[in-house]
LUMVO-25650 format. One record per residue: residue number from 1; residue in one letter; y, x, z of N, C-alpha, C in turn. Coordinates in Angstrom, 3 decimals, m for minus. Each point is the difference from the previous one (the first is absolute). Layout:
+-----+---------+----------+----------+----------+----------+----------+----------+----------+----------+----------+
| num | residuo |      n_Y |      n_X |      n_Z |     ca_Y |     ca_X |     ca_Z |      c_Y |      c_X |      c_Z |
+-----+---------+----------+----------+----------+----------+----------+----------+----------+----------+----------+
| NUM |       A |        Y |        X |        Z |        Y |        X |        Z |        Y |        X |        Z |
...
+-----+---------+----------+----------+----------+----------+----------+----------+----------+----------+----------+
***
This chain:
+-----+---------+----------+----------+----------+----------+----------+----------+----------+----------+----------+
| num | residuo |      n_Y |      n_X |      n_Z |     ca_Y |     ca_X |     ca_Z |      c_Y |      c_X |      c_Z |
+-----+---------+----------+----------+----------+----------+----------+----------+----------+----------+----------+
|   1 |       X |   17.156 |    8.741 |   m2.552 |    0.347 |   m0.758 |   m1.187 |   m0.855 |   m1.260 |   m0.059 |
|   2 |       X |    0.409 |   m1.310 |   m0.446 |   m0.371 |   m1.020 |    0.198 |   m0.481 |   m0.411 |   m1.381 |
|   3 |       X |   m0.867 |   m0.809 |   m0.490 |   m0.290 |   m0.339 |   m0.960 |   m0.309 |   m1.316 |   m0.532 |
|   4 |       X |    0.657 |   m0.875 |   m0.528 |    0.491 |   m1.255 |    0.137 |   m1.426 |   m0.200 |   m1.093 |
|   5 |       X |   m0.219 |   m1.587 |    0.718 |   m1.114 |   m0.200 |   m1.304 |    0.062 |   m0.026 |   m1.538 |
|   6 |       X |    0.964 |   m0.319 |   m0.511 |    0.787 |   m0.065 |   m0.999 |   m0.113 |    1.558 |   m0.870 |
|   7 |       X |    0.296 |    0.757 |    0.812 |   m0.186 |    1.600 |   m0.265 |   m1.236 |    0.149 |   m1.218 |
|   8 |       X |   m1.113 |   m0.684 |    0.517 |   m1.458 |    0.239 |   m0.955 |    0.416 |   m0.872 |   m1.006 |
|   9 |       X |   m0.841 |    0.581 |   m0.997 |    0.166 |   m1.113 |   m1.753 |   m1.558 |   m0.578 |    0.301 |
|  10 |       X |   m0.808 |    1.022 |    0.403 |   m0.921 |   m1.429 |    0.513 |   m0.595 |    0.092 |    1.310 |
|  11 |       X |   m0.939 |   m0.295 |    0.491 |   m0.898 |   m0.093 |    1.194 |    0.038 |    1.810 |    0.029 |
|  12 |       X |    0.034 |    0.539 |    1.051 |   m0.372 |    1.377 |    0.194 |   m1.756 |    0.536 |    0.295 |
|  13 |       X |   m0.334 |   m0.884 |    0.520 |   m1.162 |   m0.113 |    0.401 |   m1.167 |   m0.194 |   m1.482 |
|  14 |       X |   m0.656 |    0.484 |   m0.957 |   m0.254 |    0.037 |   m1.065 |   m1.200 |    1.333 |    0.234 |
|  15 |       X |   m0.878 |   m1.034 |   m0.491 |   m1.402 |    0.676 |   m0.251 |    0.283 |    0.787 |   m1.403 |
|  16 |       X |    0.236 |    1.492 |    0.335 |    0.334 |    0.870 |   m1.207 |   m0.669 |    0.148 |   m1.488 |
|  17 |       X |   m1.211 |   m0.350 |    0.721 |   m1.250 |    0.275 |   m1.135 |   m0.167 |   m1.431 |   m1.068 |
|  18 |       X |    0.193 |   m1.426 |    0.579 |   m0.367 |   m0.794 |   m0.889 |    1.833 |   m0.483 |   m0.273 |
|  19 |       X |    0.908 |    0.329 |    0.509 |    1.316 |   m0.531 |   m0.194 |    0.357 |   m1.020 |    0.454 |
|  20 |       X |   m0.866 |   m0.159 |    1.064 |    0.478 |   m1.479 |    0.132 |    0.327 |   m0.273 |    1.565 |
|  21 |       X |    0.964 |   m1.553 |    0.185 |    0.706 |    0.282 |    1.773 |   m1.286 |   m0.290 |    0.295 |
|  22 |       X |    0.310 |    0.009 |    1.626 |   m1.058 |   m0.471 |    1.021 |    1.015 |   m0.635 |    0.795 |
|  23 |       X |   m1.278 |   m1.110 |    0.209 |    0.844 |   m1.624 |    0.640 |   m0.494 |    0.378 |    1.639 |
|  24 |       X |    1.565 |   m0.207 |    0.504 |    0.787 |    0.415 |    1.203 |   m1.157 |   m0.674 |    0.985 |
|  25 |       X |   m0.302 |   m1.020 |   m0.217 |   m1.173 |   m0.642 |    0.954 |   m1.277 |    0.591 |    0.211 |
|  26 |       X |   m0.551 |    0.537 |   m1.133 |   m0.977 |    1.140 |   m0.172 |   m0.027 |    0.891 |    1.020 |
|  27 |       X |    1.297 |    0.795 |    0.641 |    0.309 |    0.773 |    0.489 |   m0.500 |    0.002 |    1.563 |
|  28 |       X |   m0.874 |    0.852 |    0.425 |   m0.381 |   m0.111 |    1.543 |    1.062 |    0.757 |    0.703 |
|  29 |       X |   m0.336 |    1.686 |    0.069 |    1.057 |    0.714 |    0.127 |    0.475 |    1.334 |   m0.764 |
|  30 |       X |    0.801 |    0.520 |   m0.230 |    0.431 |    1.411 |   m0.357 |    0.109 |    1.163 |    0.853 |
|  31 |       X |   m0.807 |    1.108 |   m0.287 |    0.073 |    1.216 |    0.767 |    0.378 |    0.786 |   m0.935 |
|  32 |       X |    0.762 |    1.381 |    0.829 |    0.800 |    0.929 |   m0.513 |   m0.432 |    1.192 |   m0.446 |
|  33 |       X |   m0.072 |    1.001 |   m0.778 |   m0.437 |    1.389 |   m0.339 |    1.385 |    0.802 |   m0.240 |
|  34 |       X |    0.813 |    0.040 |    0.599 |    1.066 |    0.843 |   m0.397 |    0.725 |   m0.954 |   m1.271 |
|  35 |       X |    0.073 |    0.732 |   m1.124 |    0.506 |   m0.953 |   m0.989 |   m0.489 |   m0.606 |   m0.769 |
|  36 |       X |   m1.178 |   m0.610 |    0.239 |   m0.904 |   m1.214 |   m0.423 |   m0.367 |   m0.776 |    1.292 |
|  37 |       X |   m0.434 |   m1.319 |   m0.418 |   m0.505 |   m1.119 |    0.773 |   m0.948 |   m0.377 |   m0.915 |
|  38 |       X |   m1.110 |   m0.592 |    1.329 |   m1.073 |   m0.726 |   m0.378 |    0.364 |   m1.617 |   m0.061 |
|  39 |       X |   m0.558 |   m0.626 |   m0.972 |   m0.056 |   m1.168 |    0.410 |   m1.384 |   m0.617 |    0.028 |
|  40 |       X |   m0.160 |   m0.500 |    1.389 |   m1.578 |   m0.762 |    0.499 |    0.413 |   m1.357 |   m0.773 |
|  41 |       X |   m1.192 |   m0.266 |   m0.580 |   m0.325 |   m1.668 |   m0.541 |   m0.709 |   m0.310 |    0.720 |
|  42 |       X |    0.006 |   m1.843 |    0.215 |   m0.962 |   m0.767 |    0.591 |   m1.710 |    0.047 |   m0.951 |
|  43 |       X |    0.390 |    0.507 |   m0.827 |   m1.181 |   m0.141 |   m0.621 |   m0.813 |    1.435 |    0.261 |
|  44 |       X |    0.891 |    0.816 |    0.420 |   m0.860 |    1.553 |    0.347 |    0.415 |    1.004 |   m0.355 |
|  45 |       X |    0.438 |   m0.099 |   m1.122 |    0.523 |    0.784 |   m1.228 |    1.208 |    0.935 |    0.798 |
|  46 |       X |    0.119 |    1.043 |   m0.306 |    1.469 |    0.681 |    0.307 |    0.443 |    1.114 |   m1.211 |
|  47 |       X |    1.384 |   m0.544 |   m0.185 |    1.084 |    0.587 |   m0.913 |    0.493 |    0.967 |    0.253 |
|  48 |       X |    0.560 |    1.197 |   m0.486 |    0.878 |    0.835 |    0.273 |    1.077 |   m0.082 |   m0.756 |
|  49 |       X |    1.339 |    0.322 |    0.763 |    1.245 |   m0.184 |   m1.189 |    0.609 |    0.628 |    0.496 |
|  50 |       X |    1.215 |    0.553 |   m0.472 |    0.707 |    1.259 |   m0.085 |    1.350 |   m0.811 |    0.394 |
|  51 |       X |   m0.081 |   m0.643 |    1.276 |    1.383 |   m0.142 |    1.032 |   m0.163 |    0.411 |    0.765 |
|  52 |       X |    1.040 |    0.334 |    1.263 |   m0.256 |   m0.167 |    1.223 |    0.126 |   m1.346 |    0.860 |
|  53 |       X |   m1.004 |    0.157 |    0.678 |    0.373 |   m1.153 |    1.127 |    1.356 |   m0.238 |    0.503 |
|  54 |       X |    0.992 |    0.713 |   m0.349 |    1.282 |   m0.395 |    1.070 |    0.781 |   m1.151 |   m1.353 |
|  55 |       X |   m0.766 |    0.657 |   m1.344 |    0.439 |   m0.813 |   m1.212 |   m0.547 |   m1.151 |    0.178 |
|  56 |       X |   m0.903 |   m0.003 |    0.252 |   m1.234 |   m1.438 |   m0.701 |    0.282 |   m1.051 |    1.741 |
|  57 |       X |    0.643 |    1.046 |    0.984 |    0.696 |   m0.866 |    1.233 |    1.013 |   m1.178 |   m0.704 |
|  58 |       X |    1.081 |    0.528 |   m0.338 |    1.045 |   m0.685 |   m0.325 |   m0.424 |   m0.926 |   m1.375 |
|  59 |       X |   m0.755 |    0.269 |   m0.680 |   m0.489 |   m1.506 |   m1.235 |   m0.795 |   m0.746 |    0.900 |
|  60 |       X |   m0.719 |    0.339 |    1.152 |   m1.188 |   m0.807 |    0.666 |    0.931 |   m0.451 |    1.322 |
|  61 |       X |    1.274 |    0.089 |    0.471 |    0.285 |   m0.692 |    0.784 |    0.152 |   m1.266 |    0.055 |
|  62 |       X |    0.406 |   m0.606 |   m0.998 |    0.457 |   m1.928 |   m0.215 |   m1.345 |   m0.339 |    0.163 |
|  63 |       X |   m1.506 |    0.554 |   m0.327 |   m1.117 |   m0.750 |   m0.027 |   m0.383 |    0.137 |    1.402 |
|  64 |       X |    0.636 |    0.632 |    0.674 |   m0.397 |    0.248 |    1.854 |   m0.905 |    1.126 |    0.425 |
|  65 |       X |   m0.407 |    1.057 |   m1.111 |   m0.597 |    1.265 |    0.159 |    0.455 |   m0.014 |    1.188 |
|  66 |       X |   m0.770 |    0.751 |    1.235 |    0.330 |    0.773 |    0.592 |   m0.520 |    1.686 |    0.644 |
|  67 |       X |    1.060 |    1.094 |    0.163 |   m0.161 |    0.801 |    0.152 |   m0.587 |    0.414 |    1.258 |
|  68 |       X |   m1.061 |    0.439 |    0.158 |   m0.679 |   m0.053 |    1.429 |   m0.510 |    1.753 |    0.494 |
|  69 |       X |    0.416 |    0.777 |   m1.095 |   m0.409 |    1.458 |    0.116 |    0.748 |    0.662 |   m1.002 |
|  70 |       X |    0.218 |    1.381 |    0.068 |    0.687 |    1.014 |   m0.897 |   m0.710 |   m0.202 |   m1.203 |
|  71 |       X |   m1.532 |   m0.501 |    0.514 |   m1.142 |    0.293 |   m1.627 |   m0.161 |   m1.549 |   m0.055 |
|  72 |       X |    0.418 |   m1.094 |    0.533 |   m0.620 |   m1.124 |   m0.347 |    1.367 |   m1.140 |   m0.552 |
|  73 |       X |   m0.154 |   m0.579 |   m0.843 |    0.673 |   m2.056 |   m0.321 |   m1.343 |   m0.232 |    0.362 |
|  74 |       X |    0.520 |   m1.347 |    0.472 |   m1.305 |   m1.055 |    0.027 |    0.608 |   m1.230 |   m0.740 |
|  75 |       X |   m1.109 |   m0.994 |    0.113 |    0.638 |   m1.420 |   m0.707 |   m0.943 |   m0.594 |    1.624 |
|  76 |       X |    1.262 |   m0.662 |    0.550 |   m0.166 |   m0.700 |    0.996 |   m1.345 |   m0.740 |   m0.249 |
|  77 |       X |    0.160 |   m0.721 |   m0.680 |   m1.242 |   m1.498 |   m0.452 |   m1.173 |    0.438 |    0.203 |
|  78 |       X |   m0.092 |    1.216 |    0.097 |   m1.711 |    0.818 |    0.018 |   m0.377 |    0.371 |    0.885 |
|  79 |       X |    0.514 |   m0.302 |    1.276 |    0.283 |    0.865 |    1.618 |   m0.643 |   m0.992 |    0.323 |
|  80 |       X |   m1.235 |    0.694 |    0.594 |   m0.865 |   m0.863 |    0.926 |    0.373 |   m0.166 |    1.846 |
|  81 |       X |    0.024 |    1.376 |    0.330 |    0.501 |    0.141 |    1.390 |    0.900 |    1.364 |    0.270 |
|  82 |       X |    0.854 |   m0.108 |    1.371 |    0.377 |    1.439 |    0.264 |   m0.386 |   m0.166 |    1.302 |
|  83 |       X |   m0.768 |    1.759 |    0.065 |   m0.380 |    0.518 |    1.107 |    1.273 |    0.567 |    0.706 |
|  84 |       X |    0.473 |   m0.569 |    1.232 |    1.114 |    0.723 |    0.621 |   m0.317 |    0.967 |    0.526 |
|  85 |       X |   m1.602 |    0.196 |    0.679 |   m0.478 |    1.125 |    0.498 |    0.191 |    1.536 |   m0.508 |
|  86 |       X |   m0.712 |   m0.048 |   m1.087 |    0.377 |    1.048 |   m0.702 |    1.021 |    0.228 |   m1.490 |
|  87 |       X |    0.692 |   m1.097 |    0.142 |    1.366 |   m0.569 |   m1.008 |   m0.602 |    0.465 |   m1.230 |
|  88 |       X |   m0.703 |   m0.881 |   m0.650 |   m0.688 |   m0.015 |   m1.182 |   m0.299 |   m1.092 |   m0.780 |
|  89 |       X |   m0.090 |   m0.814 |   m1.525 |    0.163 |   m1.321 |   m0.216 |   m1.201 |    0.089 |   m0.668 |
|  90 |       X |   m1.145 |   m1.114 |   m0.222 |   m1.345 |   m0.466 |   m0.363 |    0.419 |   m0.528 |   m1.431 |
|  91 |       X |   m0.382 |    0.189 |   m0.854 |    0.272 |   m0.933 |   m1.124 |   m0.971 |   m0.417 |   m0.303 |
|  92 |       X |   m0.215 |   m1.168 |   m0.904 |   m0.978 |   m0.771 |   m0.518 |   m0.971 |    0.781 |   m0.506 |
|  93 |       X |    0.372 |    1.056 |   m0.789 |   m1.078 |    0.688 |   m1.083 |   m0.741 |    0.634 |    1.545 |
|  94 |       X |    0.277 |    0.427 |    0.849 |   m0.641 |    0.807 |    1.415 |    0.684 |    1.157 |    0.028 |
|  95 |       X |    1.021 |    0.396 |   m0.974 |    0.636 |    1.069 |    0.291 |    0.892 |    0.002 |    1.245 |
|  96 |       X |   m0.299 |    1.550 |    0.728 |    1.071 |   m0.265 |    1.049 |    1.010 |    0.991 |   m0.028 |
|  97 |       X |    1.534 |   m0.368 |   m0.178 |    0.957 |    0.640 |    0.055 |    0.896 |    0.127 |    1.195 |
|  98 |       X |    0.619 |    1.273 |    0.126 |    0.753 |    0.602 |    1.089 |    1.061 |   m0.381 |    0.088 |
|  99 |       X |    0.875 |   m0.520 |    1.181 |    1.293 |   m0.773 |   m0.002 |    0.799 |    1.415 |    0.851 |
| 100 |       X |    1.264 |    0.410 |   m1.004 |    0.115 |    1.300 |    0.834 |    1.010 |   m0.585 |    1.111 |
| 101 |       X |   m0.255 |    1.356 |    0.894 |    0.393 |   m0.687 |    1.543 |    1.945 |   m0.545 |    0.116 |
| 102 |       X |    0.556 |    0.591 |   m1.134 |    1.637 |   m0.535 |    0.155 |   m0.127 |   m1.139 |   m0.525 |
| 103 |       X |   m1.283 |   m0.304 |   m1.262 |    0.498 |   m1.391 |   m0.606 |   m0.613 |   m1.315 |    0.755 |
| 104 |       X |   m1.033 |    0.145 |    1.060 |   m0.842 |   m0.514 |    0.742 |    0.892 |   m1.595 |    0.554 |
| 105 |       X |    0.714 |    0.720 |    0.238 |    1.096 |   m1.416 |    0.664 |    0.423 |   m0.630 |   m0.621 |
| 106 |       X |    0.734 |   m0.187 |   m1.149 |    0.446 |   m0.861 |   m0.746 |   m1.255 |   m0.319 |   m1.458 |
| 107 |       X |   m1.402 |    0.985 |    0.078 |   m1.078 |   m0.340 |   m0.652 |   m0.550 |   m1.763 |    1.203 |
| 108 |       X |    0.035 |    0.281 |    0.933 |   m0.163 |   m0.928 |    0.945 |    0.798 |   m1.110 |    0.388 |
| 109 |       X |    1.487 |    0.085 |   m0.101 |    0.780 |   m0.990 |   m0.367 |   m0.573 |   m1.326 |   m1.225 |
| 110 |       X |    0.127 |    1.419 |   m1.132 |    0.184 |   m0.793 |   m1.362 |   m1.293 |   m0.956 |    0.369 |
| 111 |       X |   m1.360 |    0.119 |    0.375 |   m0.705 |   m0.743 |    0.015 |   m0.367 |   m0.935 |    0.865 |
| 112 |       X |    0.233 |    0.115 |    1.384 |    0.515 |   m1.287 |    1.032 |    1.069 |   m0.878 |   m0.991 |
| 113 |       X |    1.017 |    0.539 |   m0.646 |    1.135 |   m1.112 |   m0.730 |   m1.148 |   m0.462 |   m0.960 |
| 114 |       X |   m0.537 |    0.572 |   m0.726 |   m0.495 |   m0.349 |   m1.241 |   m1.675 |   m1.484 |    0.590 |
| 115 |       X |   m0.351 |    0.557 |    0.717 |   m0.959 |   m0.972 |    1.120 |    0.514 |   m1.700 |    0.299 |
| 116 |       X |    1.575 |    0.136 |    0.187 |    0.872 |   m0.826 |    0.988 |    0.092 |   m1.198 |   m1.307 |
| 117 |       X |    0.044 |    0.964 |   m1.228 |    0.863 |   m0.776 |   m0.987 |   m1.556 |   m0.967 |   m0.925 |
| 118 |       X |   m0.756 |    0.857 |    0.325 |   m1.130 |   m1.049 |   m0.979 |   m0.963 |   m0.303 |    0.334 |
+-----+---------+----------+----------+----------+----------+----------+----------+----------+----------+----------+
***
């Protein structure tokens, strides 16, 4: 089932406790717990909210999320390097995340294109 952005009345992504959105740029990456996701801030901070990642996929696609693991979104802009060696991506904060081995190839595409273009 697909979920058109339109679908939400507001941002899905919503820090539960103070009510309020969180700005999409903020966003480093999202990891999965079954039926919650984390959301990592650039500032350190991490959210929990009561979607799943396959949800918070389809509102975070137009901004260029990409899906790089069963447990991971990333936000491209924060990707420091990928190790092809052991297919894994560096992000700015020093976190290092696992690129799983089916999505590896077109995780590697998207970013040679994304390289080409800016």
């Amino acid at each position: 089932m697909t979920y058109p952005i339109n679908h939400f009345r507001q941002n899905p992504i919503m820090d539960k406790k103070t009510k309020r959105n969180i700005d999409l740029t903020e966003i480093i990456m999202l990891s999965g717990d079954i039926n919650y996701s984390i959301v990592h801030l650039k500032s350190g901070k991490k959210i929990l909210i009561c979607k799943t990642l396959k949800v918070l996929e389809e509102y975070l696609k137009p901004m260029e999320f990409v899906r790089v693991h069963r447990k991971y979104l990333i936000n491209p802009y924060f990707v420091k390097s990928i190790c092809r060696y052991n297919q894994t991506i560096l992000m700015d904060t020093g976190d290092t995340i696992e690129i799983s081995r089916r999505k590896f190839a077109s995780v590697k595409f998207y970013f040679s294109r994304m390289s080409t273009i800016g």
